[in-house]
N, C-alpha and C positions, 0 to 999 in steps of 0.2 A: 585778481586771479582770472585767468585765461579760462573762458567755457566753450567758447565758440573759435572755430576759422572759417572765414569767410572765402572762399572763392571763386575766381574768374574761372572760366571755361577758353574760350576760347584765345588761344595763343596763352594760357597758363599752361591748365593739366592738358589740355587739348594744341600740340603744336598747330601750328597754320597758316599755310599762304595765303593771305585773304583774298588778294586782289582774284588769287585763281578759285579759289572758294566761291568767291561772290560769282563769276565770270560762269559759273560752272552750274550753281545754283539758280540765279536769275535766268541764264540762257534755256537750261531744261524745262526751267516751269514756264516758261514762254512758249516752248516747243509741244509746253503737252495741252494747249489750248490753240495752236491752227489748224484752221477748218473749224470750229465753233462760235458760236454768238458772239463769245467772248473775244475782244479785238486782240487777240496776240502781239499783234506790235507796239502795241502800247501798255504790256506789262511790265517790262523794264523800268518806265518811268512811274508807270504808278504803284512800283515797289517802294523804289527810293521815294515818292512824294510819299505814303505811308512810314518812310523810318521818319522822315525829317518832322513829320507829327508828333509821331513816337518820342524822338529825343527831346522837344519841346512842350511834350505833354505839361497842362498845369494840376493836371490828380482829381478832375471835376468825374474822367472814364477812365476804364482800365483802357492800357495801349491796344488792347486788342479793338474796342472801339473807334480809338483815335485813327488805327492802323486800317483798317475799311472804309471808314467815312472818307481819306484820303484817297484811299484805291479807288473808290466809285465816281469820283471827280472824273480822273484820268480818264477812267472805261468808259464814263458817262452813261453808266446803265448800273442796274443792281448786283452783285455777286454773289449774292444769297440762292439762286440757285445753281452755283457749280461750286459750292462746300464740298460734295462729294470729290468733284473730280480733283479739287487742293488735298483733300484728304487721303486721296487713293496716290495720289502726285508724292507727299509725305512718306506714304507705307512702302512707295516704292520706290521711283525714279532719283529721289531725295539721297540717296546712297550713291552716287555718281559724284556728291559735289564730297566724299569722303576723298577722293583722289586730292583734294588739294588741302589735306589735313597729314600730318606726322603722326607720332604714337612716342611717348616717353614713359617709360616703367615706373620713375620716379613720382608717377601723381599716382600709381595705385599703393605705393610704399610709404608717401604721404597720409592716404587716407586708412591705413592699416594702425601707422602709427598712431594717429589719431583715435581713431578705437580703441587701444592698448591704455592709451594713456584717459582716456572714457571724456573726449571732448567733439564736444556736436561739430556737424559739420553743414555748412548752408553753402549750396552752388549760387553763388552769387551773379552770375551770367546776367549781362544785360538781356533783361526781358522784352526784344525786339521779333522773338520766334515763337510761332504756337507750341503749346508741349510734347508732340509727336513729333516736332524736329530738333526741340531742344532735347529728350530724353535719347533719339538719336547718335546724339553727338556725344551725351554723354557714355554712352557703348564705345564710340569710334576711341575715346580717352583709356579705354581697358576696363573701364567703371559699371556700376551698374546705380541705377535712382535708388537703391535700397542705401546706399552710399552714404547719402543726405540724409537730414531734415527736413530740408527745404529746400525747395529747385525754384528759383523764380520766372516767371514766364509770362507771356501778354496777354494773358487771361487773366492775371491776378493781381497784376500791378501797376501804380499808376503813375509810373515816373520811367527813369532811363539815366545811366550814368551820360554824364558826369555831373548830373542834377543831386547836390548832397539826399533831396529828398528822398532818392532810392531808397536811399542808407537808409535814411528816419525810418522808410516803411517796413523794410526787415527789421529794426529793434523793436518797432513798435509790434508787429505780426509776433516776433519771438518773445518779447520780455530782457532782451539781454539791452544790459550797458553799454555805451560805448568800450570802457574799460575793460570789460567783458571779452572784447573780441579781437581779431583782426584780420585784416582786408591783404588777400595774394591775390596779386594781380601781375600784370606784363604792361598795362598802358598808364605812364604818366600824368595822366587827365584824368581821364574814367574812373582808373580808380583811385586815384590822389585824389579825388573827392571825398575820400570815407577821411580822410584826414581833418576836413572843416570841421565834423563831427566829433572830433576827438578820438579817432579808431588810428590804432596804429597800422600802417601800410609795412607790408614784404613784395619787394621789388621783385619780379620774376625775369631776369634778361638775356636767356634764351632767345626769345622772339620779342625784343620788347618794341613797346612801342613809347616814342620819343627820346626825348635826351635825359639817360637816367642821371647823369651826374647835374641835372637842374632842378633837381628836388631832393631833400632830404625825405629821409625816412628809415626803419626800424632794421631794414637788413636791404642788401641788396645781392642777387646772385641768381645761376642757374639753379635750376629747379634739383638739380643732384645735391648743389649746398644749399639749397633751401633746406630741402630735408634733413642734413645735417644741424644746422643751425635751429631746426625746431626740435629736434631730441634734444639739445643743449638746453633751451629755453622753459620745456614741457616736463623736465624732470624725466 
């Protein structure tokens, strides 16, 4: 019996150019640190050597850990004192990189149905964003965090897709089964990981990411027949 859906955020319920996303995102908060101690030109790369921690986390710290101790390499100084300015950065200037984001009505009629039918629902979002940018995005999608159960994010987690152990640590945080659940997603990797597990995968390919016909799995379609396909399934 199905309790849970799991899903992806970004390029699922949330369409998305990433490259322009990223491009958008990294460029700004770079911008909001020239003229400060903080070396601005050297944000960009101590972003990315922070995810590349993140994605290789072994679960010893949450990624948010892993995600600093990397950035302070780069900057070669401490970042504990311009918290503020990331955070005021987040509240604000952070909604510029929504220009390289879509909007599909279909994930808020997804997450209706799912109420209707009284089944939890966990934002399965790789946990590479603090929670005032993932909470964010989840507005930019039509949604709101009351939405969920569970929004995962790098304050509380200590893995990263395509590492199955994502997965483990949301069944083990929830209680639920493999059996229990199942993983919508847009990326052939990432989230064909929840599959080692024994989690059934719903292929989102809208925006997908890889080559969908080199993986099986439970359903495959836009997010419009997605939804169709889960009133079938959901009773």
């Amino acid at each position: 019996m199905i309790k849970a859906l799991l899903f992806d955020l970004d390029g699922t319920l949330l369409p998305m150019d990433e490259p322009l996303f990223t491009k958008i995102y990294i460029g700004n908060l770079a911008k909001k640190f020239i003229g400060s101690e903080l070396p601005a030109d050297k944000i960009p790369q101590a972003i990315l050597n922070g995810l590349q921690k993140m994605v290789t986390n072994d679960g010893k710290t949450t990624n948010e850990v892993q995600f600093w101790k990397a950035f302070d390499q780069v900057v070669q100084m401490d970042h504990t004192p311009f918290i503020p300015q990331f955070n005021e950065y987040y509240a604000n200037e952070f909604i510029q990189a929504k220009s390289g984001c879509g909007f599909h009505p279909a994930a808020k009629e997804i997450i209706e149905l799912c109420k209707e039918k009284k089944i939890d629902r966990i934002l399965a979002t790789n946990p590479i964003f603090p929670t005032m940018a993932t909470y964010q995005r989840v507005v930019w999608a039509g949604l709101t965090t009351e939405d969920f159960s569970v929004i995962t994010t790098f304050e509380d987690y200590h893995f990263c897709k395509p590492n199955p152990d994502y997965f483990k640590e949301i069944l083990n945080k929830t209680g639920y089964q493999s059996d229990e659940v199942i993983m919508i997603g847009n990326d052939t990797k990432e989230d064909y990981a929840a599959v080692s597990l024994g989690i059934p995968l719903i292929l989102v390919t809208d925006t997908v990411k890889g080559d969908p016909d080199s993986i099986e799995c439970m359903f495959k379609g836009t997010l419009a027949e997605v939804k169709d396909y889960l009133e079938s399934i959901l009773g």
